[in-house]
N, C-alpha and C positions, 0 to 999 in steps of 0.2 A: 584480492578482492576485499572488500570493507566487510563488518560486522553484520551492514542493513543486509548484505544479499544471504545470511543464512533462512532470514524470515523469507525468502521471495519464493514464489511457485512460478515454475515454467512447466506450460503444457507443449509436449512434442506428439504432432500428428504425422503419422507416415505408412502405409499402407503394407510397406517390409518388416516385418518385425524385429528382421537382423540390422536395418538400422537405426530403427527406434532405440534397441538394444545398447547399441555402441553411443547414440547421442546420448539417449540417458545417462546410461553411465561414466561418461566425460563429463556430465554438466554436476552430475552426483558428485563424482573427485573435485569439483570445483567448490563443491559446499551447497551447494542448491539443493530445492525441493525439487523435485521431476513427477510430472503426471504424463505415461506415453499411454497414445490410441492410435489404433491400427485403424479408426475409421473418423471421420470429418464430424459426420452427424455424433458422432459418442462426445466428440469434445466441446462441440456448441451445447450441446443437453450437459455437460459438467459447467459450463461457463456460467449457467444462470445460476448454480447452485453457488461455486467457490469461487475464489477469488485467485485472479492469474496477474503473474508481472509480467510475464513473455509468454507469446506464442508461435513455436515453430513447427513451418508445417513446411513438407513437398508438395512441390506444384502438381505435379499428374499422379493422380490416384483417381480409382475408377469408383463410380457414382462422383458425390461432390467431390471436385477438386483444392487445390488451393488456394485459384482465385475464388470460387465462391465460397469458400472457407472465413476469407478476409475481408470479405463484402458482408454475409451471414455474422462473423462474432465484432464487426465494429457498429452492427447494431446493435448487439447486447450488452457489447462495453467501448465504447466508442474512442477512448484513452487509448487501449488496449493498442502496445505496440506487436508486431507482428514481424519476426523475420520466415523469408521464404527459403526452402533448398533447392535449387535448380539445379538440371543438367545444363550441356552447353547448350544443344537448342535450343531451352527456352529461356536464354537469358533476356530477348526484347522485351518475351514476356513479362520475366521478373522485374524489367527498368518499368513496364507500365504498370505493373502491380505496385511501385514503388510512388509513381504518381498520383495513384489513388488510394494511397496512406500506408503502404507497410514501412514499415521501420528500415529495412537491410535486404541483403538478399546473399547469399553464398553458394558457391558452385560444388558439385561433386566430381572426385571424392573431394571429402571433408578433409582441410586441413586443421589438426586439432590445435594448432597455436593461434590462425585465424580469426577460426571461429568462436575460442572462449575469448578472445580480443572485440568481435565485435559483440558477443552478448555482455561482456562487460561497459559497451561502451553505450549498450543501448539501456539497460539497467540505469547506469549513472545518471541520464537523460531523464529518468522517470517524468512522465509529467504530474502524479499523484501531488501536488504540492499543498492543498489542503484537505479538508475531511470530506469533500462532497464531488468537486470536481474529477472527472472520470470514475465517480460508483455506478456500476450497471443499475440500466433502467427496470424500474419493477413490469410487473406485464401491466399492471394498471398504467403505469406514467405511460406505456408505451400508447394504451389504448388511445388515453388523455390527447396525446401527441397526434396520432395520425388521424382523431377529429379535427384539431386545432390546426394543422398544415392542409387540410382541407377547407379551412376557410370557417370553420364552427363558431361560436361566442362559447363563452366559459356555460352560458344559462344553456347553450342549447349542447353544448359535451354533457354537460349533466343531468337533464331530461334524456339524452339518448343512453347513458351510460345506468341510469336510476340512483343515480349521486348525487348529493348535494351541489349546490355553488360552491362554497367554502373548501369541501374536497378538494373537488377538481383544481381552485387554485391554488391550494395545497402543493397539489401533484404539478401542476406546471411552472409554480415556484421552484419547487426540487428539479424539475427536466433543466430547466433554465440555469440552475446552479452547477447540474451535473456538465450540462452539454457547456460550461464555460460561455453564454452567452449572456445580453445585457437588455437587448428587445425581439419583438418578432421576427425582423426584416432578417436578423443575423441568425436566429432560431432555423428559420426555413433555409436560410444558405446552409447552417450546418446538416440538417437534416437531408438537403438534397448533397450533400460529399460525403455523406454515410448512406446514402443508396436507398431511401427510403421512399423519396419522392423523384422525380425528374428535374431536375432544374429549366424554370421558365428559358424560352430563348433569347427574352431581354435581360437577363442574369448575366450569359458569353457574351453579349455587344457590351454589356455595361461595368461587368465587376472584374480588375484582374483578378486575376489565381498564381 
């Protein structure tokens, strides 16, 4: 592995401790940072705080799962690649979770040559390529956001919010740099493939995917 992946944090979620344990500690020998949680909700509430290069999680764990794991932190960091561990039954699953945006997916048991193959190869992929695109949303941008894909003006996000004009376009200047988009029309697609809004049904007749 290169130099860059000693700086990299990878969080592993997994509901077993004894395999949090073992992925930890393989990712560890590999020279990585590791943060493991034994629950979904602990590592979205670490997500807004620090800053993650990868996140692996198991798919069935009881309360939040993996799929809404991956739905839940590509709102907070929307870059935020994500591989899944599957058993075999749920590998359709893992192909549809794969559809709507995780990075990989790998079956159990783990094979340890595999698997640092493909964390290495989704690493190298990074999409961070400048200082703004893919930084988590603050909870203001978020607020900003889910007036504005509701249809709001910048005057009327900020009479409901008690912020200025200038804030706000502040804040939706930065959503716009983060979420890698260039106008509205493209704002609201990314918003609704990060699960925040529903995608109109003239979106499917009109836009490939």
């Amino acid at each position: 592995m290169t130099d860059r992946t000693e700086q990299e944090h990878i969080f592993v979620v997994d509901d077993e401790p004894s395999v949090c344990k073992v992925v930890g500690r393989t990712l560890e020998q590999a020279g990585l940072t590791v943060s493991c949680f034994g629950r979904a909700i602990d590592c979205i509430k670490r997500l807004h705080e620090q800053k993650c290069d990868l996140l692996i999680t198991d798919v069935r764990m009881p309360g939040m799962d993996g799929m809404e794991l991956l739905r839940d932190a590509k709102r907070v960091a929307p870059w935020l690649p994500i591989m899944l561990i599957t058993g075999f039954g749920d590998i359709p699953l893992a192909v549809e979770a794969v559809k709507s945006g995780a990075a990989d997916f790998i079956e159990k048991p783990l094979d340890k040559e595999t698997f640092l193959r493909k964390v290495r190869s989704i690493l190298q992929q990074s999409p961070y390529t400048d200082s703004w695109r893919g930084r988590r949303l603050t909870k203001a941008e978020i607020s900003v956001l889910k007036l504005l894909v509701e249809g709001k003006s910048n005057k009327q996000a900020a009479r409901l919010l008690g912020r200025s004009v200038r804030t706000v376009e502040d804040h939706r200047r930065n959503i716009m740099r983060k979420l890698d988009v260039n106008n509205a029309f493209d704002l609201f697609k990314r918003v609704a493939d990060m699960g925040l809004i529903p995608p109109p049904p003239e979106w499917k007749r009109s836009i490939p995917y």
